[in-house]
N, C-alpha and C positions, 0 to 999 in steps of 0.2 A: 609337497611340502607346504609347509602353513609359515605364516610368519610369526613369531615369539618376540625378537626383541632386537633392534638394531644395535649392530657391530662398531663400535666408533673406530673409524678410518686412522689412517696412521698419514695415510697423506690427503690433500685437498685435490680433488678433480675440479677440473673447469665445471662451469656453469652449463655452458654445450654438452658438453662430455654427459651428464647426468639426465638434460633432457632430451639427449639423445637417446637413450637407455629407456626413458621414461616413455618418449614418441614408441619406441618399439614393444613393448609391451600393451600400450595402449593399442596403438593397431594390429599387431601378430597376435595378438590373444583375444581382441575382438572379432578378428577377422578371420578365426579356426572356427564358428561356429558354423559359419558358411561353408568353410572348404568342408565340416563333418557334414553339412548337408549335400552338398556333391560327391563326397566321397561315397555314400548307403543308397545312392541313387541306383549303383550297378553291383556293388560291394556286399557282403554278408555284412551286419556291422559290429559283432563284436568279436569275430575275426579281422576286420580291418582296424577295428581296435585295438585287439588283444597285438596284432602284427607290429603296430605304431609303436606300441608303448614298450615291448620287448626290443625290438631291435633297437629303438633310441635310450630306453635303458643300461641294454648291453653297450652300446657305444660310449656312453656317459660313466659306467661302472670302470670300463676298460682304461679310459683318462684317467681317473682318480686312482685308481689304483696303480698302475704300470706310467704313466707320468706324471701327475700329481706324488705320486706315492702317500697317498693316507695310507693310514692303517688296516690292516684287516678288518672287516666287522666282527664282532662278537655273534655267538646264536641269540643274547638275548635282542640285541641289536638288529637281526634279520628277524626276531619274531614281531618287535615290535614295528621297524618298518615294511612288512609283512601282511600286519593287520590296518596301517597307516592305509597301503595302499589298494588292500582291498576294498576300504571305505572309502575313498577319494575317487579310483579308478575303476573298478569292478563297480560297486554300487552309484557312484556319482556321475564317472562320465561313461559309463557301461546305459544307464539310465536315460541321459542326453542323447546319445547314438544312435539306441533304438527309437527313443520318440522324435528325429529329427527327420524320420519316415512318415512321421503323420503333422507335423505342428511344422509352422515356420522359424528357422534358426535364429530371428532376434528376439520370438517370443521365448524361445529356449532360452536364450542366456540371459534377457527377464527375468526368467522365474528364479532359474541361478542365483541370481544378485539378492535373491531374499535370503541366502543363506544364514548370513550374520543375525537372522532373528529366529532362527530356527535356533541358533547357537543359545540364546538368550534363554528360549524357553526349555531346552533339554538343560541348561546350568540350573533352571528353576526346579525341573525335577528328579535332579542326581542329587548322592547324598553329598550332603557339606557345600549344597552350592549357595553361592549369596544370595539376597531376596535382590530383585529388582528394584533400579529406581522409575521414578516416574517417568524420567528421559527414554529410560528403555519401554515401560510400559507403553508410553505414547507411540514410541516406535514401532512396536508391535503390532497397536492397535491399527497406524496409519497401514501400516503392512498390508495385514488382511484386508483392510478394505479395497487396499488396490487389485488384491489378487481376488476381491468377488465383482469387482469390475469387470474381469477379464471373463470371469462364469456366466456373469450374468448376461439374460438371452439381447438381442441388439432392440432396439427399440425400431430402426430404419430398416427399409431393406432387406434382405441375407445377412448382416451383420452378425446374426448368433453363430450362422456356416464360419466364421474365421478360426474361432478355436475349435482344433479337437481334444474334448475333454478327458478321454484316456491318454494322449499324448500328454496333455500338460499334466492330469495327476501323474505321469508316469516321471516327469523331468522332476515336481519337488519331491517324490518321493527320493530322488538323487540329490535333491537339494541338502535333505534330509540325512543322507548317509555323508554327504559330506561334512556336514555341521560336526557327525558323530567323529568320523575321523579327526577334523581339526580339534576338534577338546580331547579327545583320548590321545592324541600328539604333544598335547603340553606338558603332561608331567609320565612320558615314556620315555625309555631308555635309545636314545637315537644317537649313529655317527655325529662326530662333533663337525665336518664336514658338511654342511647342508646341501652339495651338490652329489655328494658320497648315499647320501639319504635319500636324497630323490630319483636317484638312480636305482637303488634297490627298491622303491615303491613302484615305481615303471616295470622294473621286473615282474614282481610278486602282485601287481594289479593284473599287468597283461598276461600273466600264464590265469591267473583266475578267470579275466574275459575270454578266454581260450575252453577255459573249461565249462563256461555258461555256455559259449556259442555253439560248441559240440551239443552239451545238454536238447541246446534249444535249435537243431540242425541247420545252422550254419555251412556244413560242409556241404548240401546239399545245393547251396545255392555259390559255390564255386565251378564258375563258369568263366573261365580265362578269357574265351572270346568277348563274354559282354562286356567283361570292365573297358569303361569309357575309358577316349584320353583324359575329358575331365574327371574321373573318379582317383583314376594313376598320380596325375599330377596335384590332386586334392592332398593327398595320404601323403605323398612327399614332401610337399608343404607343411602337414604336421610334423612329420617325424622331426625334419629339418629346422625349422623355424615357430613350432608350437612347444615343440617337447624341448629342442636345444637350446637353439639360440636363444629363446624364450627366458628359460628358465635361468640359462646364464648372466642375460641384461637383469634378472630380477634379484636374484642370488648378488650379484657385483652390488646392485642399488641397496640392498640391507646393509650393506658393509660402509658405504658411503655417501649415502641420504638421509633424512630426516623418514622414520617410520610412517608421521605423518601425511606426506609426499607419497610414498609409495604405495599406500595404501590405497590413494585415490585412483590404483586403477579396476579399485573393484565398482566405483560408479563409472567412471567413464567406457569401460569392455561394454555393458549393454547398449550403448549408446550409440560406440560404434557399432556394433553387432547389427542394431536396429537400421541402421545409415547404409550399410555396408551390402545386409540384406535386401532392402529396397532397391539401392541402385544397380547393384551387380545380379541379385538372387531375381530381381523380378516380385519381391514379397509384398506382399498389400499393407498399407499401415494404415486403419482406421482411425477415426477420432476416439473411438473405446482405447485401441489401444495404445494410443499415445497417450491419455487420461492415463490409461494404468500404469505405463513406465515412467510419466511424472511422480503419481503417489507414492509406487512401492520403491523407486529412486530415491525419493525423496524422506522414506521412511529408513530407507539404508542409511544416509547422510547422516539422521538424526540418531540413528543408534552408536555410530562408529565412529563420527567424526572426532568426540571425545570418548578418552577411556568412560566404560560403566565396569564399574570392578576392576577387576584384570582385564575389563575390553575383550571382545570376540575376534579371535585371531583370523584375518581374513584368509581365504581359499585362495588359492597361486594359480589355480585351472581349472577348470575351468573349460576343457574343454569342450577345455574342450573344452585341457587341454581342451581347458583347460583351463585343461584343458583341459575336465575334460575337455566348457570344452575346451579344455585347452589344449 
């Protein structure tokens, strides 16, 4: 799910109450890009995908419908969060999954975080989209510079060995599909439910990674005995706390925060991601690449922070889930 437009509350939550919501999105959805890199360590991964996103789907579907009691969805309503989450999940964090076997997971959700200007320039060449302003242009321009930062070869050392260049085109190319889903989300036919919605795109993403993994023999590499205990307990961590818990603290905060506020966890996830990675993953942080996730952070800031137009609806996951990665 993407976010459109915040829900004015009907009561006032604490202060606490909200940035405790806010702590947990900022860490649990920073911190799935790591658990996605130990989870593909032993894992197929877009079977271990395609398994996350079904099963926490199904669980989340089954709440809203049989105890929440929303409404049934409509077919146009399963088509179009259908197509939501093939774009988010299949092409976005389907994309993350695989190249988090070659690249390290805070450069991965780096590259993620350029999403919103990927948003800008597909609005630039759909029809009826506004011309950009200079805000966003700038945006833009600081953008790619960060990301030829990260291309270009190291001046010291090995430094050019840290990135792998088909992992990282492989992560914005997900960048990419995800920008596409969140703008084809704004003016589609979705449950009025946003947890109801997100739960049929967890669906409809995960049987699609199901069906890339078979395509791309995944089954081949299910081997019960290797999955680590860190792989096991990785995948749980998402199901659990990437896909659920996750989505519910974010889902609650649309309803009773400032849109502003909640948006900020699309700079802060690489930040931890990159924090997170270093101390737990063991991941190298260069001076390229902390130059690079100063600019293209900093180029996100400048796009988002105020609306440009209708403003680029930030991505929920990332994980990867999310997530993707979120």
């Amino acid at each position: 799910m993407v976010m459109n437009e915040t829900v004015v509350p009907q009561g006032k939550p604490s202060v606490f109450a909200i940035w405790s919501a806010m702590l947990a999105i900022y860490i649990v959805w920073g911190s799935t890009y790591l658990a996605i890199r130990f989870a593909v360590e032993t894992m197929p991964p877009f079977y271990m995908a395609a398994f996350r996103f079904v099963l926490a789907g199904t669980v989340l579907y089954g709440y809203r419908r049989i105890i929440a009691k929303d409404h049934p969805p409509t077919m146009q309503e399963w088509r179009s969060t259908a197509i939501v989450g093939l774009l988010l999940l299949l092409g976005g964090n389907g994309c993350v999954v695989w190249a988090e076997q070659r690249i390290p997971s805070g450069l991965a959700a780096l590259l993620i975080s350029s999403t919103p200007l990927w948003m800008i320039l597909l609005e630039i060449i759909l029809p009826g989209g506004k011309p950009p302003t200079r805000r966003a242009i700038s945006g833009v321009i600081l953008g790619f510079i960060g990301v030829l930062i990260l291309f270009w070869p190291g001046s010291q050392g090995n430094d050019n060995q840290i990135v792998d260049i088909l992992g990282a085109f492989v992560v914005i190319l997900g960048s990419i599909s995800w920008a596409m889903g969140s703008l084809y989300s704004r003016n589609s036919v979705l449950p009025k439910s946003p947890l109801l919605a997100t739960s049929m795109e967890m669906i409809a993403g995960g049987v699609g990674l199901f069906v890339v993994g078979t395509i791309f023999g995944d089954y081949r590499q299910i081997q019960w005995e290797v999955f680590s205990t860190k792989s096991l307990i990785s995948l749980g961590y998402l199901i659990v706390f990437g896909s659920l818990v996750g989505f519910a603290a974010y889902t609650w905060l649309l309803r009773v925060a400032p849109l502003s506020l909640v948006s900020t966890y699309a700079y802060v996830n690489p930040v931890v991601a990159i924090v997170i990675g270093s101390l737990i993953g063991s991941e190298r942080l260069s001076p390229r690449i902390l130059l690079a996730a100063a600019v293209i952070l900093g180029a996100v800031i400048l796009t988002t922070l105020k609306p440009i137009g209708r403003g680029p609806a930030l991505p929920a996951q990332p994980a990867a889930s999310r997530p993707p990665a979120k």
